[in-house]
Backbone as CSV, one residue per row, in Angstrom:
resi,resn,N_x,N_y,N_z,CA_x,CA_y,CA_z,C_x,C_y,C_z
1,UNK,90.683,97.752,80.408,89.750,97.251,79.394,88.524,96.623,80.041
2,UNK,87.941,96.086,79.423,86.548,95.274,79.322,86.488,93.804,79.944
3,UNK,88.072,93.494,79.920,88.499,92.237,79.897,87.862,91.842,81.577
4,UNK,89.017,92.402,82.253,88.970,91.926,83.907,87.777,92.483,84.454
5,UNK,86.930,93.239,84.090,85.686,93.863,84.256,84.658,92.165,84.490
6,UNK,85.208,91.868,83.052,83.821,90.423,82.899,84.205,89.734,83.917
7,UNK,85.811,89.853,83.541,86.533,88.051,84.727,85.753,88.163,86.080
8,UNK,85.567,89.924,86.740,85.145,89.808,88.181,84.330,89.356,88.040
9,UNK,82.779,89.726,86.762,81.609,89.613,87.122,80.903,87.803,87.230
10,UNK,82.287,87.517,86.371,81.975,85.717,86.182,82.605,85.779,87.370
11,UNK,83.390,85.773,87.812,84.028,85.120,88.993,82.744,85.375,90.340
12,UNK,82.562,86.424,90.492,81.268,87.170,91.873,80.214,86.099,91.508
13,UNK,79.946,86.140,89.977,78.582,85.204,89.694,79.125,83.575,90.332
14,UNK,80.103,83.196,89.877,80.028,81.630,90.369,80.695,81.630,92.010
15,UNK,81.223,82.566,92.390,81.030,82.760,93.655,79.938,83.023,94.822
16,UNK,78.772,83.370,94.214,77.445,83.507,94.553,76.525,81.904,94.487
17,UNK,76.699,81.542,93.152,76.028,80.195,92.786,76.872,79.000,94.033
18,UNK,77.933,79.466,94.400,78.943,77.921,94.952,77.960,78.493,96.375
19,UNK,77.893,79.630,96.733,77.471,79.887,97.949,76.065,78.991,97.954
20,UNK,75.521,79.601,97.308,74.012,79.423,97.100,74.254,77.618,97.473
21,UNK,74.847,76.884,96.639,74.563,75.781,96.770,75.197,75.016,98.215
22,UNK,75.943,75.561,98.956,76.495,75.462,100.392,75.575,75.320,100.627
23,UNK,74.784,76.718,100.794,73.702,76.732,101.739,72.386,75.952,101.873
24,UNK,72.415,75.350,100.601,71.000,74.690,100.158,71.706,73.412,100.931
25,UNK,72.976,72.925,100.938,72.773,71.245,101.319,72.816,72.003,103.207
C-alpha cells in the first residue's frame, strides 16, 4: 500500500532535517 511508502518518506525527511541540524551546531 501507500501506507509504508509515506512512513519512509517521513522518516528520510526527519532523518535529513536531524542531519541538517548536526551539522549546523
Amino acid at each position: 500500500g501507500a501506507l509504508p511508502a509515506l512512513v519512509a518518506a517521513l522518516t528520510a525527511c526527519a532523518g535529513i532535517a536531524a542531519l541538517a541540524l548536526a551539522l549546523a551546531r
